[in-house]
The first five atom37 places (N, CA, C, CB, O) and aatype in JSON, in Angstrom:
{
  "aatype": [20, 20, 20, 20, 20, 20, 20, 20, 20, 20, 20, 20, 20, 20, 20, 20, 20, 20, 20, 20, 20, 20, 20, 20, 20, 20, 20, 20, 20, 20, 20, 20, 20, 20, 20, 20, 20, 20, 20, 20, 20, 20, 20, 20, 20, 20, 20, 20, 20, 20, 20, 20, 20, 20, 20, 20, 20, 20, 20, 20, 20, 20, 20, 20, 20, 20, 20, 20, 20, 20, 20, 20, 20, 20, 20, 20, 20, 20, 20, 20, 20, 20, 20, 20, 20, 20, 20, 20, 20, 20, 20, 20, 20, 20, 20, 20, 20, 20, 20, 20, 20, 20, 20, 20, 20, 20, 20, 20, 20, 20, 20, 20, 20, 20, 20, 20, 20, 20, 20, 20, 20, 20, 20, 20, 20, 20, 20, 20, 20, 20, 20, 20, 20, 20, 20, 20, 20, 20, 20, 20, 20],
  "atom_mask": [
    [1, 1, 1, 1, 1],
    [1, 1, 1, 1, 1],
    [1, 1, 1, 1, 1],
    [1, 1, 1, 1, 1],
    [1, 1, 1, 1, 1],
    [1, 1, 1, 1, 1],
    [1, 1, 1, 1, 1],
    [1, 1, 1, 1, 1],
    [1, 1, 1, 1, 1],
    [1, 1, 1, 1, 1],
    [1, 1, 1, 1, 1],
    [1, 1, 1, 1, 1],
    [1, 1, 1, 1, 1],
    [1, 1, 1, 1, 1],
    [1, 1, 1, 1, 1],
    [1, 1, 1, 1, 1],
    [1, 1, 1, 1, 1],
    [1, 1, 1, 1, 1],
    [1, 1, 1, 1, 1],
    [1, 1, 1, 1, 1],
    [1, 1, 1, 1, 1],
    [1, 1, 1, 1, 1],
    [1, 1, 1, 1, 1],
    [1, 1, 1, 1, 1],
    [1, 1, 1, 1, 1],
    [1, 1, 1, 1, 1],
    [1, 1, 1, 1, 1],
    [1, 1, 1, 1, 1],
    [1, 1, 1, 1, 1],
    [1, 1, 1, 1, 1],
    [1, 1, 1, 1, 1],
    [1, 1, 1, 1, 1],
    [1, 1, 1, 1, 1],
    [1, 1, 1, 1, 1],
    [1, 1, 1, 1, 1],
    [1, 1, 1, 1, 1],
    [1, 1, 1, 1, 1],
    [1, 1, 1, 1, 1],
    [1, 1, 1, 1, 1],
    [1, 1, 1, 1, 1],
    [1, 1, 1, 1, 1],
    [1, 1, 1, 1, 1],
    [1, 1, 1, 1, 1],
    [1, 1, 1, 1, 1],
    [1, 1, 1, 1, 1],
    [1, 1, 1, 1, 1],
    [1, 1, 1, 1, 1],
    [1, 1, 1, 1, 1],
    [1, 1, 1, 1, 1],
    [1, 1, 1, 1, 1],
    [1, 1, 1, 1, 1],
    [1, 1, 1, 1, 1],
    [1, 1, 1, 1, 1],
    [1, 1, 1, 1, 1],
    [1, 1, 1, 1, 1],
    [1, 1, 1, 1, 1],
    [1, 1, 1, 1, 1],
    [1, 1, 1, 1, 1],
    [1, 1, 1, 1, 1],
    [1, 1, 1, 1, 1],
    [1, 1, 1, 1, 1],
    [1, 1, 1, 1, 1],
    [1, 1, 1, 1, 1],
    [1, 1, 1, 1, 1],
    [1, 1, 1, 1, 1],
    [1, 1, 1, 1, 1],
    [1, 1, 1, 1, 1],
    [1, 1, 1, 1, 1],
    [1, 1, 1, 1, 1],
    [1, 1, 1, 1, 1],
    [1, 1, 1, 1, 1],
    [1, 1, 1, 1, 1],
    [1, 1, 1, 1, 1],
    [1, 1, 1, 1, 1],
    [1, 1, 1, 1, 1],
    [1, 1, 1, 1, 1],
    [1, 1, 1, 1, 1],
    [1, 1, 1, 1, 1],
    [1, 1, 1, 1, 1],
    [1, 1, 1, 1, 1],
    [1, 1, 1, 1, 1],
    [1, 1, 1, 1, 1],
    [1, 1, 1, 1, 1],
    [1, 1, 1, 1, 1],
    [1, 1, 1, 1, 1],
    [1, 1, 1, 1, 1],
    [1, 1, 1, 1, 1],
    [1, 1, 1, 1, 1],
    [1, 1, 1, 1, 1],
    [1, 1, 1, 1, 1],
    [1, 1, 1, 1, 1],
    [1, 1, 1, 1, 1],
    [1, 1, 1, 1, 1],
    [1, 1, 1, 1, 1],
    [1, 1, 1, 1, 1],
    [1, 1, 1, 1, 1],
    [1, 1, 1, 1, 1],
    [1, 1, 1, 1, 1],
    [1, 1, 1, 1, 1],
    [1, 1, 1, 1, 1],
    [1, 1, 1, 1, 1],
    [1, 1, 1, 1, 1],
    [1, 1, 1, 1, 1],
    [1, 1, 1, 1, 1],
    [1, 1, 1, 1, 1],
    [1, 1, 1, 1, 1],
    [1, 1, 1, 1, 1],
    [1, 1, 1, 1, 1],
    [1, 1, 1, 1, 1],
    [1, 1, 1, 1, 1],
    [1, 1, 1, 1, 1],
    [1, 1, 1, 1, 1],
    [1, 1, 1, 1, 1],
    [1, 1, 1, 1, 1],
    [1, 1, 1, 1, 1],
    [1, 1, 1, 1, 1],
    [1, 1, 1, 1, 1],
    [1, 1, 1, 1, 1],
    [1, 1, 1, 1, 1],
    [1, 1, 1, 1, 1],
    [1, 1, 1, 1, 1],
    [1, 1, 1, 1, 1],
    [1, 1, 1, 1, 1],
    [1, 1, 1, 1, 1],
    [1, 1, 1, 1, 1],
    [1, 1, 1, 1, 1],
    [1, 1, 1, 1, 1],
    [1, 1, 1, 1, 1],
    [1, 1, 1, 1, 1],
    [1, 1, 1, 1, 1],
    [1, 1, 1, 1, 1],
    [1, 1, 1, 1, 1],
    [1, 1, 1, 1, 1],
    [1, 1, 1, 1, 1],
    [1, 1, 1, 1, 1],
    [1, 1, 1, 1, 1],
    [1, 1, 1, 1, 1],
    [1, 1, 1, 1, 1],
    [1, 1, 1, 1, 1],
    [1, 1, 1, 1, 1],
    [1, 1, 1, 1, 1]
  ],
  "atom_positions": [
    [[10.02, 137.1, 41.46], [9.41, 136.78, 40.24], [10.07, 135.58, 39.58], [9.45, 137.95, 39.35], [11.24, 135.65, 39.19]],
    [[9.37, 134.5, 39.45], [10.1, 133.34, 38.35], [9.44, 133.6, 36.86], [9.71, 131.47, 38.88], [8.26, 133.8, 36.55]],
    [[10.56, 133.52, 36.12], [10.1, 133.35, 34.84], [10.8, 132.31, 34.52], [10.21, 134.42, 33.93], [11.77, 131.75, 35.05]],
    [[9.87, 132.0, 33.09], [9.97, 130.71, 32.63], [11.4, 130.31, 31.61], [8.6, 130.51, 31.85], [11.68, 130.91, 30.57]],
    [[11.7, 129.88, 31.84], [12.92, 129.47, 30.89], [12.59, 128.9, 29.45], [13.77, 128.34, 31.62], [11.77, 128.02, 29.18]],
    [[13.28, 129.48, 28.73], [12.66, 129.11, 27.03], [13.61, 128.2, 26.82], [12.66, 130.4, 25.64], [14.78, 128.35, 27.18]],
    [[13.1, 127.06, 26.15], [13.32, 125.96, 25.94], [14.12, 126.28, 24.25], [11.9, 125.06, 26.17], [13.43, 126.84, 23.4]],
    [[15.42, 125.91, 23.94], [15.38, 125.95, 22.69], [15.66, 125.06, 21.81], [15.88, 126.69, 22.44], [16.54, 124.22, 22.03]],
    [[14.91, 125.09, 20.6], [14.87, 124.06, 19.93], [16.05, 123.75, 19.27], [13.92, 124.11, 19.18], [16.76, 124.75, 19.17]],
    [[16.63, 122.51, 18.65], [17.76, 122.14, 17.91], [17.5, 122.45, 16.7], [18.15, 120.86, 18.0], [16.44, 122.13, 16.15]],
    [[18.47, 123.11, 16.13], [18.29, 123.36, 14.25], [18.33, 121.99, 13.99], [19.71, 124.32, 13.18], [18.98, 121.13, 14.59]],
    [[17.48, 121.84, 12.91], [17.74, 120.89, 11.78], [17.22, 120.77, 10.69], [17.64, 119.92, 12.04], [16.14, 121.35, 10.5]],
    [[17.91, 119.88, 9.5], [17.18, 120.3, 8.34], [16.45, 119.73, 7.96], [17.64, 120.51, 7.47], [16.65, 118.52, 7.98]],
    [[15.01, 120.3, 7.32], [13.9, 119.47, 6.73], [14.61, 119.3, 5.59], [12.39, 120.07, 6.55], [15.34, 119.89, 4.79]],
    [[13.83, 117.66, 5.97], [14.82, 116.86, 4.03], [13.25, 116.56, 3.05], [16.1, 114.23, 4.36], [13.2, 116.08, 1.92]],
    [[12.08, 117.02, 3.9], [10.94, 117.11, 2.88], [11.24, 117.87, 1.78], [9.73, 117.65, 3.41], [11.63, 117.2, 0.83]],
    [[11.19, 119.17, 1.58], [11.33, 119.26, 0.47], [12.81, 119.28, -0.45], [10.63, 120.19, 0.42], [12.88, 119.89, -1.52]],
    [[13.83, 118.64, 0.06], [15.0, 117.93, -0.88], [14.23, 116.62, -1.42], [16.58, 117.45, 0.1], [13.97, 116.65, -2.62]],
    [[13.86, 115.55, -0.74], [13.17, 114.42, -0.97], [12.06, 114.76, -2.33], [12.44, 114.0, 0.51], [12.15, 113.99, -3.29]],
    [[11.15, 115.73, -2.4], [10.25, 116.45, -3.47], [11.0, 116.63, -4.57], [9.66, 117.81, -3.07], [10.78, 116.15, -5.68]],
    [[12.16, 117.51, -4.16], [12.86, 117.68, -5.45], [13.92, 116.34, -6.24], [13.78, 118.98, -5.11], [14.09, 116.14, -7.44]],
    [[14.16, 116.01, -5.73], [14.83, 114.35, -5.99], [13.77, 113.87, -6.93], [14.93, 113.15, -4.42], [13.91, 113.92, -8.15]],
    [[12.69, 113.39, -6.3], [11.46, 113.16, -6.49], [10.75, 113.47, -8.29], [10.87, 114.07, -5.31], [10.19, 112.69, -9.06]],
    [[11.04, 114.65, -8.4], [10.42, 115.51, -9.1], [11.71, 115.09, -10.21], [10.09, 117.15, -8.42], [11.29, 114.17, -10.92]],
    [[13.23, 115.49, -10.61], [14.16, 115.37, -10.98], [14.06, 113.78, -11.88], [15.03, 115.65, -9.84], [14.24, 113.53, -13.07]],
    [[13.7, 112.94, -10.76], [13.58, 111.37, -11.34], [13.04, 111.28, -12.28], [12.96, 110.41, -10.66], [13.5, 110.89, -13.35]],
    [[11.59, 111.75, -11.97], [10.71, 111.56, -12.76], [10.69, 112.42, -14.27], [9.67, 111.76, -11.94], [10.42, 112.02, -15.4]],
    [[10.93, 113.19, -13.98], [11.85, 114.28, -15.47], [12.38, 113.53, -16.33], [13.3, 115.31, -15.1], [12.04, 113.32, -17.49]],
    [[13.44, 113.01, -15.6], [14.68, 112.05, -16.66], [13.69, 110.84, -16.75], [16.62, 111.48, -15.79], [13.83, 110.12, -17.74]],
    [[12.94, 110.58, -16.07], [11.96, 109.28, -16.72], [11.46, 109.15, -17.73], [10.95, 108.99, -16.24], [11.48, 108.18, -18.5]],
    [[10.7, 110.64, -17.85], [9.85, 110.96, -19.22], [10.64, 111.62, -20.3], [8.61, 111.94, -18.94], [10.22, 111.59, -21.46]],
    [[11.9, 112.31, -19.95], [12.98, 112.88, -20.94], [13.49, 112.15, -21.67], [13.97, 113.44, -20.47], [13.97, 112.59, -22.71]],
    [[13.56, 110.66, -21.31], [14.81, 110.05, -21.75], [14.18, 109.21, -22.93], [15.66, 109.13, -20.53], [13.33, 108.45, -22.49]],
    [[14.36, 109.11, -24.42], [14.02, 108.55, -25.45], [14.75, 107.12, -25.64], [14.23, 109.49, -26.46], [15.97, 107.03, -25.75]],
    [[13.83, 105.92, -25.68], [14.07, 104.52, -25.86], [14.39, 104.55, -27.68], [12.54, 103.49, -25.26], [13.66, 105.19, -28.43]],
    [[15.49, 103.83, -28.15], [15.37, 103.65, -29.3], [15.32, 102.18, -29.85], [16.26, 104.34, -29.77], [16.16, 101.36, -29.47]],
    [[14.54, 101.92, -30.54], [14.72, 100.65, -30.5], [15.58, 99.56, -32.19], [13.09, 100.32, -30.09], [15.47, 99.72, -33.4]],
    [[16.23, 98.69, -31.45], [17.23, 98.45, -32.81], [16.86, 97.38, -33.47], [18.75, 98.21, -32.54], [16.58, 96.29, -32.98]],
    [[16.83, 97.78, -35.02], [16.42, 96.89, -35.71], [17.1, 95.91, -36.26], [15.92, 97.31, -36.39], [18.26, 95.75, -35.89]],
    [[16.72, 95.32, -36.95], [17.44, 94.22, -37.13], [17.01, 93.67, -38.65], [17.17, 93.21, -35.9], [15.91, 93.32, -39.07]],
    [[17.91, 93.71, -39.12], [17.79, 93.15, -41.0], [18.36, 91.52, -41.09], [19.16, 94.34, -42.34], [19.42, 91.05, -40.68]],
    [[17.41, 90.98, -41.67], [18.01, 89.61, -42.27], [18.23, 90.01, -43.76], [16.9, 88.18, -42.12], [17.54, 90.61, -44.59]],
    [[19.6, 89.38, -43.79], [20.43, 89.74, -45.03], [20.92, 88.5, -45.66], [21.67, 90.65, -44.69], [21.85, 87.83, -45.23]],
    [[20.31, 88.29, -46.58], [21.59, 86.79, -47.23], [22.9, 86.94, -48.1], [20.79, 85.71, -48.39], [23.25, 87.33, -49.21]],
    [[23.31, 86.5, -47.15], [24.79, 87.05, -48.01], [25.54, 85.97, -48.63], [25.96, 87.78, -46.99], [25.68, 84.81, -48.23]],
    [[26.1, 86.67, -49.91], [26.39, 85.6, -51.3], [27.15, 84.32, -50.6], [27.61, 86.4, -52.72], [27.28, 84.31, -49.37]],
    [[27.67, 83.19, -51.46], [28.35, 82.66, -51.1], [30.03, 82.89, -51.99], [27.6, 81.53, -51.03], [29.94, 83.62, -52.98]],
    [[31.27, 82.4, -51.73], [32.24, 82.46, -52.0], [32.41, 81.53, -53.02], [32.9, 82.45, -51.08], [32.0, 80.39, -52.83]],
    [[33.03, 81.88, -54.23], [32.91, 80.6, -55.29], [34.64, 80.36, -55.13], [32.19, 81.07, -57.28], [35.13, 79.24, -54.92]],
    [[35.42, 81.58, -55.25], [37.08, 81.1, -55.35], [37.5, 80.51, -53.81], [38.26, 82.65, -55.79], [36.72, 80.36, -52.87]],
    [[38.58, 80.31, -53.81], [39.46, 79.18, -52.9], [39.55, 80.78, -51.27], [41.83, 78.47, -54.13], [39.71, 81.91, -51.71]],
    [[39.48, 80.7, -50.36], [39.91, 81.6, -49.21], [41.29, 82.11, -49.35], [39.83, 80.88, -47.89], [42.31, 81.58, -49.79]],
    [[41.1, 83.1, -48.94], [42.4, 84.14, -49.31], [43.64, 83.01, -48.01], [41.92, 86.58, -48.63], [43.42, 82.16, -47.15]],
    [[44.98, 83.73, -48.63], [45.57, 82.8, -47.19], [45.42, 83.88, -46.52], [47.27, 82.04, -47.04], [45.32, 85.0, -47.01]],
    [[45.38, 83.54, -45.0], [44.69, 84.33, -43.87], [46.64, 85.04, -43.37], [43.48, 82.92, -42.32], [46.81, 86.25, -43.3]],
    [[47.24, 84.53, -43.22], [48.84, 85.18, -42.92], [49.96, 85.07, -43.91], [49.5, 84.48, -41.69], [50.14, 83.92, -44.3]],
    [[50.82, 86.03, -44.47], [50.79, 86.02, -45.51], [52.58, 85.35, -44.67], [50.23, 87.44, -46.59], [52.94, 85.49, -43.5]],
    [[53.31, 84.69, -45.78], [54.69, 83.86, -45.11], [55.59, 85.0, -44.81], [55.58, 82.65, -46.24], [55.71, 86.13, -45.29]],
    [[56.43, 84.05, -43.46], [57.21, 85.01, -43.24], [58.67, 84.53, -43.42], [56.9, 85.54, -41.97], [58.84, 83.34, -43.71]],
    [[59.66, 85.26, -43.29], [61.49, 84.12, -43.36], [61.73, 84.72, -42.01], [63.27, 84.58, -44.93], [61.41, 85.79, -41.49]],
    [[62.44, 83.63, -41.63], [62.67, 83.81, -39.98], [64.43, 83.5, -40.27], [61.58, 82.36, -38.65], [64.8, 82.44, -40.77]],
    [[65.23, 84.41, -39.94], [66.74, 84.19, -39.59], [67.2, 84.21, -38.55], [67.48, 84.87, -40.04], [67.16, 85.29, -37.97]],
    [[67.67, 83.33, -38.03], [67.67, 82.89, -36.28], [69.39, 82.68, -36.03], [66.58, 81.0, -35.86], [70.04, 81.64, -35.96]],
    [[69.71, 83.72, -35.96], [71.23, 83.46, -35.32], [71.55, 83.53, -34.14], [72.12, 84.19, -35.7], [71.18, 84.31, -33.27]],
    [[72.65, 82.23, -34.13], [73.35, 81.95, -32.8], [73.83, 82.47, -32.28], [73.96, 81.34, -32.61], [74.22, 83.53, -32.77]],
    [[74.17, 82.16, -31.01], [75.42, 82.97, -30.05], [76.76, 83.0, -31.17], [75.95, 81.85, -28.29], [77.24, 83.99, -31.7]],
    [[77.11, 81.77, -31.3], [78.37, 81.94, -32.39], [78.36, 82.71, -33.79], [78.75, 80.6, -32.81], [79.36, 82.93, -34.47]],
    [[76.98, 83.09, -34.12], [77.21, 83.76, -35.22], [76.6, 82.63, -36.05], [78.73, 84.25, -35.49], [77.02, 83.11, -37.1]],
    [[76.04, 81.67, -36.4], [75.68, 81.09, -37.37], [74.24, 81.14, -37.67], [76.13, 79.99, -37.26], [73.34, 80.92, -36.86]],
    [[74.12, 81.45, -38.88], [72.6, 81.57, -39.49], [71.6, 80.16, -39.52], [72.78, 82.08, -41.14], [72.05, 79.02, -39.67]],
    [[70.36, 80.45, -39.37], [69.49, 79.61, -40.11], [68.22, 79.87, -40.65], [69.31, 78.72, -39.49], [67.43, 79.94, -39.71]],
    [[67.75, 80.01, -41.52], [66.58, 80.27, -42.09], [64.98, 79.84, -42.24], [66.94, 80.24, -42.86], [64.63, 79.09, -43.16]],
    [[64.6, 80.06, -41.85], [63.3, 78.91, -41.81], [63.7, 77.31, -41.09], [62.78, 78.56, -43.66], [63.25, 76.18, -41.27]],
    [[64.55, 77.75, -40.39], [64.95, 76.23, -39.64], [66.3, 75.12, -40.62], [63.09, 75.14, -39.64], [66.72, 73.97, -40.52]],
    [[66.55, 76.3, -41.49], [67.47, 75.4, -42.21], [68.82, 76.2, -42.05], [67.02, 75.1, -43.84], [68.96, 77.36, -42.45]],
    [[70.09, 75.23, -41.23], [71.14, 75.73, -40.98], [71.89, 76.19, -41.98], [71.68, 75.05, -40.37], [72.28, 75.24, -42.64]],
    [[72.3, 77.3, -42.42], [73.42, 77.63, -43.69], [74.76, 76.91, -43.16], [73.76, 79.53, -43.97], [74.96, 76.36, -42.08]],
    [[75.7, 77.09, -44.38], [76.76, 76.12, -44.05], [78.18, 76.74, -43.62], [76.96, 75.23, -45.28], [79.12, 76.13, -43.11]],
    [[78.11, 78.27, -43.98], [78.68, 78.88, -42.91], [78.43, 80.36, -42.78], [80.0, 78.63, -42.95], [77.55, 80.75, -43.54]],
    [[78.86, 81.1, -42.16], [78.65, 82.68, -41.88], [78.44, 83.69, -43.07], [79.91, 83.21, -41.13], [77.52, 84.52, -43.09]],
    [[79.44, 83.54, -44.12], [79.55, 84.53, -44.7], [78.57, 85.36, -45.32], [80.23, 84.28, -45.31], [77.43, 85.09, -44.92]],
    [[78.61, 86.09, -46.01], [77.3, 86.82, -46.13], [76.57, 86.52, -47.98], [77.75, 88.76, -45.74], [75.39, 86.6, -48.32]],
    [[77.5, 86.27, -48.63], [76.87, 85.36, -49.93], [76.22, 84.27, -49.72], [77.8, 84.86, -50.82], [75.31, 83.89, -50.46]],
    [[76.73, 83.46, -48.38], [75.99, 82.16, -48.61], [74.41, 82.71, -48.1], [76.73, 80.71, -47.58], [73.43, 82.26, -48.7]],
    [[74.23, 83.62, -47.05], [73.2, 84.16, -46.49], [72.56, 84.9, -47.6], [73.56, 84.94, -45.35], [71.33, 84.85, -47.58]],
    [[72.97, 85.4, -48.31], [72.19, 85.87, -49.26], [71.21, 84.91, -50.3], [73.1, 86.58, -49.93], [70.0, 84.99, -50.55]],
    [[72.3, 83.96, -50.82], [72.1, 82.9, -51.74], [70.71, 82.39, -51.28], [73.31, 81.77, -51.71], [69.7, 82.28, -51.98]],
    [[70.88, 82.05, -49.71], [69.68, 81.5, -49.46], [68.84, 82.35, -48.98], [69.72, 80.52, -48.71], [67.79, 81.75, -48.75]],
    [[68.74, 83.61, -48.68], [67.57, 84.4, -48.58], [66.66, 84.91, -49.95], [68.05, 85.55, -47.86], [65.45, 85.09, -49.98]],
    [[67.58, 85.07, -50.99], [66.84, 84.89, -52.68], [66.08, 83.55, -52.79], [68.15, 84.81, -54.08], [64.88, 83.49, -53.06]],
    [[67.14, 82.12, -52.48], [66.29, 81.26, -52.99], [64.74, 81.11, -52.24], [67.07, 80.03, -52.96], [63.72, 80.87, -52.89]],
    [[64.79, 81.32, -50.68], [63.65, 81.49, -49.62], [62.66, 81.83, -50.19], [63.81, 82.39, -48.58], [61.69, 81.09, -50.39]],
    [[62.77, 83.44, -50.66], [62.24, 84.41, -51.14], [61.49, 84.47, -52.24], [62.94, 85.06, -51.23], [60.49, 85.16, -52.45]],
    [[62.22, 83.45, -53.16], [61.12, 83.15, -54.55], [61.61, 84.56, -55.6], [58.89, 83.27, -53.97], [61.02, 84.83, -56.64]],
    [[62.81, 85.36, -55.06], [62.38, 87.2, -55.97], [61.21, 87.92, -54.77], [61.11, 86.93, -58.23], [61.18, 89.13, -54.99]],
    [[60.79, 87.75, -54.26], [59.19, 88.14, -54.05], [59.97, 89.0, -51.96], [57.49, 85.85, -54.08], [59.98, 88.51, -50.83]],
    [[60.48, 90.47, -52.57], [61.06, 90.95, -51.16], [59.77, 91.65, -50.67], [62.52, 92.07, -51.23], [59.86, 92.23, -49.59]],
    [[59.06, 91.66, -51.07], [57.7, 91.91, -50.16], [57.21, 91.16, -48.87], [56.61, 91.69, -51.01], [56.32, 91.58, -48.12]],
    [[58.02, 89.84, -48.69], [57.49, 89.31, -47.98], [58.26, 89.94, -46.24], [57.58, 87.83, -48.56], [59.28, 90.62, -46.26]],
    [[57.63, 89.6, -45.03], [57.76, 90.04, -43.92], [59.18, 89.18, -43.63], [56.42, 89.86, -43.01], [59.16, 87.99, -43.93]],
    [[60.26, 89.68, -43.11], [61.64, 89.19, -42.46], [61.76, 89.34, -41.35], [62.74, 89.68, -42.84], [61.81, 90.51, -40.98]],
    [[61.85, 88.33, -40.38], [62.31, 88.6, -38.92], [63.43, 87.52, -38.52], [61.0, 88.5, -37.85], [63.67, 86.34, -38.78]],
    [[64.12, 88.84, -37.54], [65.28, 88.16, -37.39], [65.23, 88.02, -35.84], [66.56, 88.91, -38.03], [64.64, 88.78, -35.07]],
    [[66.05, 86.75, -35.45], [65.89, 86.65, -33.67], [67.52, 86.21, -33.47], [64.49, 85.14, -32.9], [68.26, 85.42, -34.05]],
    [[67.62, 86.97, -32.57], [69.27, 86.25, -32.31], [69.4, 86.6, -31.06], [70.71, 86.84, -33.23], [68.85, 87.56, -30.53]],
    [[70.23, 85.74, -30.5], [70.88, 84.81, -29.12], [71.23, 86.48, -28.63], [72.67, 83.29, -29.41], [71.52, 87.45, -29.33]],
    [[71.03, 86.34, -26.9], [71.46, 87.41, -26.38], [72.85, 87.47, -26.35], [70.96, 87.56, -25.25], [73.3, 88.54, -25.93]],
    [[73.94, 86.35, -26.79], [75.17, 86.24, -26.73], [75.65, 86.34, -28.21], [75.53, 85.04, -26.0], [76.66, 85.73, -28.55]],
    [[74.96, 87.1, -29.1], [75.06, 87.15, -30.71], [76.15, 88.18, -30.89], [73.57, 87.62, -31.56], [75.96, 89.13, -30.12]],
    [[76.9, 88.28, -31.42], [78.09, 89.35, -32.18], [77.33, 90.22, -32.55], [79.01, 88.9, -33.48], [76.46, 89.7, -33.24]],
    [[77.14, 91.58, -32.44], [76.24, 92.19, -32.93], [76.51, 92.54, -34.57], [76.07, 93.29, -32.06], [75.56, 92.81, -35.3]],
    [[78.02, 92.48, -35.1], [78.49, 92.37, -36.22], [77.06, 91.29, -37.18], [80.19, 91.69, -35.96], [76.61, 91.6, -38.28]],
    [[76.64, 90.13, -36.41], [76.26, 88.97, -36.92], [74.97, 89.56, -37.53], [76.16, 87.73, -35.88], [74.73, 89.49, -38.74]],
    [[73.86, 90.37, -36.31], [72.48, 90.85, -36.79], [72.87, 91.95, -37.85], [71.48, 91.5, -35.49], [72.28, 91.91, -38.94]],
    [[74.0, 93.11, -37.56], [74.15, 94.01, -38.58], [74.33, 93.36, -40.29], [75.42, 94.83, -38.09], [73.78, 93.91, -41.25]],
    [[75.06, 92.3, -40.39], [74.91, 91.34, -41.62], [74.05, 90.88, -42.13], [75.35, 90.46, -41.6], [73.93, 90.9, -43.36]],
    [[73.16, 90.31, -41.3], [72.14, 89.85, -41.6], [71.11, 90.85, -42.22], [71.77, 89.24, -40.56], [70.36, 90.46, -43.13]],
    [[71.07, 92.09, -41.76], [70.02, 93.44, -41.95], [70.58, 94.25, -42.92], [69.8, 94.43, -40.6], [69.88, 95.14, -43.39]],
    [[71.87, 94.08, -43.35], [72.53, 94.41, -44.36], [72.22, 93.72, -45.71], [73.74, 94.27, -43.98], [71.77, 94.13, -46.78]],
    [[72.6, 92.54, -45.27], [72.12, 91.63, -46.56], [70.61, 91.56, -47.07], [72.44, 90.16, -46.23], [70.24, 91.34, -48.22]],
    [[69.68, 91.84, -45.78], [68.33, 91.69, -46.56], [68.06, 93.06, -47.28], [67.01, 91.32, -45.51], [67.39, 93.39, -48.26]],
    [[68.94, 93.79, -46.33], [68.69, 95.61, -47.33], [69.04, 95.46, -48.89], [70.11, 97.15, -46.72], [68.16, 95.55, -49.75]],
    [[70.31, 95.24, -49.17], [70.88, 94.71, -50.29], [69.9, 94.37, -51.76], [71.51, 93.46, -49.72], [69.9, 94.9, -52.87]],
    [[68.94, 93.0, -51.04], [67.95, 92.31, -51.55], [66.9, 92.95, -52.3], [67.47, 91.69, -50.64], [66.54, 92.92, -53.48]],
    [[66.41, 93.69, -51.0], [64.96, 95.1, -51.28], [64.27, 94.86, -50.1], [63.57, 94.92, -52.85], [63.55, 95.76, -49.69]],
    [[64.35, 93.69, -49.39], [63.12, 93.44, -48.09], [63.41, 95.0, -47.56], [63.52, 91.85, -46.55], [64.49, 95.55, -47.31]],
    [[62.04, 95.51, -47.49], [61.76, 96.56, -46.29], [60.79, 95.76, -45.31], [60.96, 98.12, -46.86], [60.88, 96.36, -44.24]],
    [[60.26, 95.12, -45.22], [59.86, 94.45, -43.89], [60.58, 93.67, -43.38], [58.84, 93.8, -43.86], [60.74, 92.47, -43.59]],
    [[61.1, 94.46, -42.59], [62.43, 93.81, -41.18], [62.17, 94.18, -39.91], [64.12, 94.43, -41.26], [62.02, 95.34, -39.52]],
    [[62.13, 93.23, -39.28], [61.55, 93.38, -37.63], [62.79, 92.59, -36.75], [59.71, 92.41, -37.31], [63.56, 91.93, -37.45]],
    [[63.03, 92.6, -35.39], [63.94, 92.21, -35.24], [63.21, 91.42, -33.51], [65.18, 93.41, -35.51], [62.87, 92.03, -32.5]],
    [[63.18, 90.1, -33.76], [62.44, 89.48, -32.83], [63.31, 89.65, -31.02], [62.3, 87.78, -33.52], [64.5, 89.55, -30.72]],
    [[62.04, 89.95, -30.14], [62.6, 90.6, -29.13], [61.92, 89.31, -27.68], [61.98, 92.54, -29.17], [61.33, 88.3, -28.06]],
    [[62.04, 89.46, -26.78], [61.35, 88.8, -25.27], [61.15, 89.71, -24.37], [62.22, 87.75, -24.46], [61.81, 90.75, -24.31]],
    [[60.15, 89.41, -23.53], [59.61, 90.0, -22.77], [60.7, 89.83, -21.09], [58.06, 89.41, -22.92], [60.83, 88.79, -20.44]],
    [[61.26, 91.01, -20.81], [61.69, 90.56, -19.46], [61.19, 89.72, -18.38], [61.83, 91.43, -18.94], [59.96, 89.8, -18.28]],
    [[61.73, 88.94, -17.55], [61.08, 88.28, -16.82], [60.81, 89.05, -15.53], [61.69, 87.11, -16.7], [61.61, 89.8, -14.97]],
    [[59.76, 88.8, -15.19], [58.69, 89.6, -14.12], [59.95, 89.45, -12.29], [56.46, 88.2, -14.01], [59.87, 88.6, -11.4]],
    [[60.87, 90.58, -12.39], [61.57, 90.4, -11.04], [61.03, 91.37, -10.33], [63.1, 90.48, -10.99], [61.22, 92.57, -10.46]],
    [[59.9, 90.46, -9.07], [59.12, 92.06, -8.53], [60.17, 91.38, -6.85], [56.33, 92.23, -8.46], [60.48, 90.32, -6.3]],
    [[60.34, 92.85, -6.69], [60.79, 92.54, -5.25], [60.04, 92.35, -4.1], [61.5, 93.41, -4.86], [60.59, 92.11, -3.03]]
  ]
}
């Protein structure tokens, strides 16, 4: 007796109806999805009659050296001590310790030198004291 040998088929998956539902899904969020559209006002806006505000308000810059010597806004004091630094951080100042203080000093600075300096503006009233810094230089190996 020969019998026939059954042939069998390979599974696989119908992607018809995934493709339908995709299909179907799209079109959902097509009609779901609300366009808004933006309007737009023409507005005339006043003009300015007084002078523009100043845009940065001044700052005092105290820039000490490696040796310890002050300067202020680019003007060298005539020596260290801390009256003369004062003298000229009042006269700078106008009275007016509201204004912003930054100090930058030499990586070879006495640290005695910045503590004086942050001392003396405390003294004064400046509470805006910042203490100017650099960015390391980029050593990638």
């Amino acid at each position: 007796m020969k019998f026939k040998r059954q042939t069998k088929d390979e599974d696989s998956i119908n992607l018809t109806p995934l493709i339908d539902v995709v299909f179907l899904l799209l079109i959902f969020f097509m009609v779901s999805t609300t366009f808004t559209k933006e309007t737009h006002l023409t507005v005339d806006l006043p003009e300015a009659s007084a002078k523009p505000a100043q845009e940065q308000p001044q700052t005092i810059d105290i820039v000490i050296a490696k040796d310890g010597s002050y300067s202020i806004n680019g003007n060298v004091l005539v020596n260290q001590k801390p009256k003369t630094l004062e003298r000229a951080l009042t006269q700078v100042a106008e009275g007016d310790n509201s204004l912003p203080l930054v100090i930058t000093a030499d990586a070879a600075t006495p640290h005695q030198s910045v503590v004086t300096a942050m001392d003396v503006a405390g003294k004064l009233g400046f509470v805006h004291l910042s203490i100017a810094t650099r960015q390391p230089k980029d050593t990638s190996d």
